[in-house]
C-alpha positions in Angstrom: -14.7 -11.4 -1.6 -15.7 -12.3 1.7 -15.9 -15.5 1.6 -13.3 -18.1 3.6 -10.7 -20.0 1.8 -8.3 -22.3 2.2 -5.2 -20.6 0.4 -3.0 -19.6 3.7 1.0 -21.0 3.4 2.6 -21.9 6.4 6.8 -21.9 6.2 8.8 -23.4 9.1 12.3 -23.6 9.5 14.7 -24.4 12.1 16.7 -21.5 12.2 15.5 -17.8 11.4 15.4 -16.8 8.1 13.6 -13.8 6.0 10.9 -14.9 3.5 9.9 -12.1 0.9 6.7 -12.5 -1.7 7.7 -11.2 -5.4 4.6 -11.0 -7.8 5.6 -10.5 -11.5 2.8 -10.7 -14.1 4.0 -8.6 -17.5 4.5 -5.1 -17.1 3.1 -5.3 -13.2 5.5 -6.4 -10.1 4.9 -5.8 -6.5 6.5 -7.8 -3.6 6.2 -7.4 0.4 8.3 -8.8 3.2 6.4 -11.5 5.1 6.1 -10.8 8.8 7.6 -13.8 11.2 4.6 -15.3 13.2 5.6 -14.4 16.5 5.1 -10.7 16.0 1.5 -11.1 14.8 -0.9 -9.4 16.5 -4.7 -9.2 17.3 -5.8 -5.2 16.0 -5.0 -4.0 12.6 -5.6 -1.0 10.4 -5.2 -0.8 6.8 -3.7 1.2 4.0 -5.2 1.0 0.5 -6.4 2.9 -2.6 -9.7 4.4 -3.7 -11.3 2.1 -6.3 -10.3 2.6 -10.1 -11.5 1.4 -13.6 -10.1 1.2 -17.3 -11.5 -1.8 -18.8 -12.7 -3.3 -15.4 -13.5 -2.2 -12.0 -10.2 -2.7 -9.6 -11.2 -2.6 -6.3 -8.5 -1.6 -3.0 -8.6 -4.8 -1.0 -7.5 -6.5 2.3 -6.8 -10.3 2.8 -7.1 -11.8 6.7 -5.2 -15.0 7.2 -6.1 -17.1 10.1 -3.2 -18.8 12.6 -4.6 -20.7 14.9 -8.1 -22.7 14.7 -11.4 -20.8 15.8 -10.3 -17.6 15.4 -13.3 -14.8 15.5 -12.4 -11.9 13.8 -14.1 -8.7 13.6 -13.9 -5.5 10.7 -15.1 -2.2 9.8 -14.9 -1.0 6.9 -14.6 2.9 6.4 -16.1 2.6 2.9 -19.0 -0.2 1.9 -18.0 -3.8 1.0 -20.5 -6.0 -0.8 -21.8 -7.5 2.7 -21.3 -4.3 4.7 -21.8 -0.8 5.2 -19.0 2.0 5.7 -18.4 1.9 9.6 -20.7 -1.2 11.0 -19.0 -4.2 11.8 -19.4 -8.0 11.2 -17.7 -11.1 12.6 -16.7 -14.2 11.2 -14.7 -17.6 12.3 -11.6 -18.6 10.2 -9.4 -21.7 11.1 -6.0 -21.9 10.9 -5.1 -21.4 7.1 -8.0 -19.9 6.0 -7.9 -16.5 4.5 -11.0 -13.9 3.5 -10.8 -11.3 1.3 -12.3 -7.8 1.6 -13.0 -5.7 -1.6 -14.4 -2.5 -1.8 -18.0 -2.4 -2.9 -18.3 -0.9 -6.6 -19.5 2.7 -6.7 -19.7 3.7 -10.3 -20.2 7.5 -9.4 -17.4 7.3 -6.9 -14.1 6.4 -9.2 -11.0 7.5 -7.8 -13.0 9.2 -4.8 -12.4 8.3 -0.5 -15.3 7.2 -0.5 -14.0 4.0 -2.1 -10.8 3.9 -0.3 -10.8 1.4 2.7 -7.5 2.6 4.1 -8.4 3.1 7.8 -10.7 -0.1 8.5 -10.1 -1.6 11.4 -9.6 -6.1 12.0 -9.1 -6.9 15.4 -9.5 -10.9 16.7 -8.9 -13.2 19.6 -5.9 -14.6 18.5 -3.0 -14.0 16.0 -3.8 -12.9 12.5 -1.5 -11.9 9.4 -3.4 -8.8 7.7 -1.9 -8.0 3.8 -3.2 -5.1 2.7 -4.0 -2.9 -0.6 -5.1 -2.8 -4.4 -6.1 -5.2 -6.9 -4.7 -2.5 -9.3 -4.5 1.2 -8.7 -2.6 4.1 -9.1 -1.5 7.7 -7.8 -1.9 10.4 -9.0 -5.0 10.0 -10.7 -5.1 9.0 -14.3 -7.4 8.2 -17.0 -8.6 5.0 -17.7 -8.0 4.6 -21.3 -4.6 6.1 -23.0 -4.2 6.5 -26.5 -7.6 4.6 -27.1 -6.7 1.6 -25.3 -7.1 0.3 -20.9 -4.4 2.0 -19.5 -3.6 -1.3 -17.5 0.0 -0.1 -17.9 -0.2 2.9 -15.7 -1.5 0.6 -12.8 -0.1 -1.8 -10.2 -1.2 -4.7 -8.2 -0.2 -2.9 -4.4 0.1 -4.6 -1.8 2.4 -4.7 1.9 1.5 -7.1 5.0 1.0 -4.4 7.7 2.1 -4.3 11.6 -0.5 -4.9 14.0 -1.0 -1.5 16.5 0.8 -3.4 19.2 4.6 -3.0 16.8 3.2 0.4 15.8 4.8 4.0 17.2 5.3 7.7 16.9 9.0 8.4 15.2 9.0 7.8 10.9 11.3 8.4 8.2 10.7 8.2 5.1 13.2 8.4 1.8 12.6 9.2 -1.5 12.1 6.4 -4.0 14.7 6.7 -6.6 13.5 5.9 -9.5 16.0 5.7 -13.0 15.0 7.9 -16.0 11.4 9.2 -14.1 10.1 12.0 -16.3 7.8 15.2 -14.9 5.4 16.6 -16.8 3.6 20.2 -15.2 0.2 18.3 -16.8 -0.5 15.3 -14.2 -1.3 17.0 -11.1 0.9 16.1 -7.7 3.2 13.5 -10.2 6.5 14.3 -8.2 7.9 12.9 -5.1 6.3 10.1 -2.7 2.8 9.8 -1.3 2.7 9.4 2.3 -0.2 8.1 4.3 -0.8 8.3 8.0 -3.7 6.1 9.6 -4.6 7.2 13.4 -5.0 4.2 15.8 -6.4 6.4 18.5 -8.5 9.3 19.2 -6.9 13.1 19.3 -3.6 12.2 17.7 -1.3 14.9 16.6 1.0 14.7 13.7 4.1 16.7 13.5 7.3 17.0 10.9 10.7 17.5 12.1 12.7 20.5 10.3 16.7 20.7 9.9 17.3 22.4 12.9 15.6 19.8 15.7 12.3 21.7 15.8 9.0 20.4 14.5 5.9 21.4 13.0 2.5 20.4 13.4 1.1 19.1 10.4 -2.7 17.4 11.2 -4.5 17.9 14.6 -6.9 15.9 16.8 -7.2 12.9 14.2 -9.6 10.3 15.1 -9.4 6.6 15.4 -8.9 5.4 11.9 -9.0 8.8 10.0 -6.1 9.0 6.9 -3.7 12.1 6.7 -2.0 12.2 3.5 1.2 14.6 2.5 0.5 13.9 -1.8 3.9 15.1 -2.5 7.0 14.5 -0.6 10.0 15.3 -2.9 12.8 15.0 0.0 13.5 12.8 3.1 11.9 13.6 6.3 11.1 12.8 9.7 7.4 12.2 11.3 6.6 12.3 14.8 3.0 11.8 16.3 1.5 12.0 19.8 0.3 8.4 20.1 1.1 5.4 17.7 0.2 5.4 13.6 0.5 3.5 10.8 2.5 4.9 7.8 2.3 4.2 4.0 4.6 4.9 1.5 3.1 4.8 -2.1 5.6 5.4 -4.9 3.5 7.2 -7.7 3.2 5.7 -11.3 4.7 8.5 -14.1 4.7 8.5 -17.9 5.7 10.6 -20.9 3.2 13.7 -21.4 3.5 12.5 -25.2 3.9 8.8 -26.0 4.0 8.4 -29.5 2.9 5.2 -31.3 5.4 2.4 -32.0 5.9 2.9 -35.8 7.5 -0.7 -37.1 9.3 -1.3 -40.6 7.1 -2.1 -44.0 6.2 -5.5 -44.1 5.9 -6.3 -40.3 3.6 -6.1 -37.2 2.9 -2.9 -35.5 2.9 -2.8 -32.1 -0.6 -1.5 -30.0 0.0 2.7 -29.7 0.2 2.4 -26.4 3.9 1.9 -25.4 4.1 1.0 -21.4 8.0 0.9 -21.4 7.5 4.6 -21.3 5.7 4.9 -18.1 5.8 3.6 -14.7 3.7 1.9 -12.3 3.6 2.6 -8.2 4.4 0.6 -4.9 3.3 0.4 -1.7 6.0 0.3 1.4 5.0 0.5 5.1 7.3 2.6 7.2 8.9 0.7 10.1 8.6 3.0 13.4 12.2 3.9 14.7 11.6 1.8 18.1 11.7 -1.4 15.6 15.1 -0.3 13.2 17.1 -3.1 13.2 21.2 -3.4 13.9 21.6 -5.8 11.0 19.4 -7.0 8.0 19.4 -9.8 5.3 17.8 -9.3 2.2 17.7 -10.7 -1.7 18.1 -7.8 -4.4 17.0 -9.9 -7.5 18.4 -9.4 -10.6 16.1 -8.2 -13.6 14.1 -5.6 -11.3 14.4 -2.2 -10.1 15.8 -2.7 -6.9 15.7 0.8 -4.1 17.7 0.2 -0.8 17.3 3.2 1.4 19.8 3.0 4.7 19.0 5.6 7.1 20.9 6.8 10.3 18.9 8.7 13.0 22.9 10.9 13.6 25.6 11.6 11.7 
């Protein structure tokens, strides 16, 4: 963590095309649409996670990838890092390719707590940056870190979304409900249904509104501040956000299981599996909303085969 490498990938083709990142590693998959260059931008917030633990500490985290050569970037963190405190600032030079990581400082005491959670913290630069943004391995709602008597790894994801810089960001949202097959609810793990949305303030005295059936709207958050996180823990149908002046807006899908998993019991004679079964339960995602000024006419994308695949089309009319 915070330290430059050089581990940045550069793809150029002649004629447009759409590049996606899939990461598969087990029972963990995340993947995030890579943003085209020319839409890069110079002042970035983030969205993340507060820190977590089962058999390890699993930090939210933020990677910067420099563009161009001498770029001087700037952050500050909401929560510590292991070089700085929660809102100071420090400055470093990348060159084109290089990328620094930002992890969240450990806080034993502050597991699953904001004051881990580095959502909000604010990059800007003097030239073109690509920001990706997230968690080494987290999860919402909160759960324990063993299951069963062993890490419960399998309740966690790797989450992760390159983010829109402020300049591409706006005040109109929709969001849809992920549709996950066979998704069990239990009344034991607190705010388990529907979507987690997250709203990150780019300027001072923002107001947040939803829109209801009938064209009016309702004022949901008031007078944010620059950076400050809103969160709606559990949306169950779509909906439309509005806001006074531009935000940036997370969707996390939340991981689920079984209130009972019961051990894998094998026939005499062979192995038996661990007791803890992870084809019962599910791990989150992270999705950025795209603001309503950037909905495209027409869109080209993979759907690979062997994954849960969600495509959510949404018409502002009838």
């Amino acid at each position: 963590s915070e330290i430059a490498r050089p581990y940045g990938i550069q793809l150029v083709s002649e004629e447009p095309g759409t590049v996606t990142c899939y990461m598969s590693y087990k029972v963990t998959g995340e993947s995030f649409a890579v943003i085209p260059s020319e839409y890069l931008g110079k002042d970035y917030y983030t969205l993340n996670l507060w820190q977590d633990a089962t058999d390890e500490y699993k930090p939210g985290q933020i990677l910067i990838v420099g563009t161009e050569s001498n770029t001087m970037v700037t952050y500050t963190p909401t929560v510590p890092t292991d070089s700085v405190a929660a809102g100071k600032s420090k400055s470093i030079v990348l060159q084109k390719g290089e990328t620094f990581l930002i992890q969240s400082k450990r806080q034993d005491d502050y597991n699953q707590n904001a004051k881990t959670d580095l959502s909000g913290t604010h990059i800007t630069s003097n030239k073109p940056i690509a920001v990706l943004s997230g968690h080494t391995k987290g999860a919402f709602p909160r759960f324990s870190g063993t299951m069963m008597g062993v890490p419960a790894n399998f309740m966690r994801n790797m989450l992760i979304e390159q983010l829109l810089p402020v300049s591409l960001l706006d005040t109109m949202y929709v969001s849809v409900p992920f549709a996950y097959k066979q998704r069990p609810y239990n009344d034991i793990d607190k705010d388990g249904e529907g979507d987690f949305i997250r709203f990150i303030a780019t300027q001072d005295n923002t107001t947040l509104y939803t829109n209801r059936t009938d064209g009016s709207r309702r004022i949901i958050k008031q007078d944010m501040k620059q950076g400050e996180v809103y969160d709606i823990t559990t949306q169950k149908s779509p909906a439309l956000y509005t806001s006074s002046k531009p935000v940036l807006v997370g969707q996390y899908a939340k991981a689920w299981r079984l209130t009972v998993v019961p051990p894998i019991v094998a026939p005499i004679g062979s192995k038996t599996e661990q007791p803890a079964n992870p084809s019962r339960s599910g791990e989150g995602m992270l999705c950025t909303l795209i603001p309503r000024s950037a909905w495209p006419s027409s869109a080209i994308f993979r759907s690979p085969d062997g994954m849960n695949n969600f495509v959510g089309i949404t018409f502002l009319t009838s």
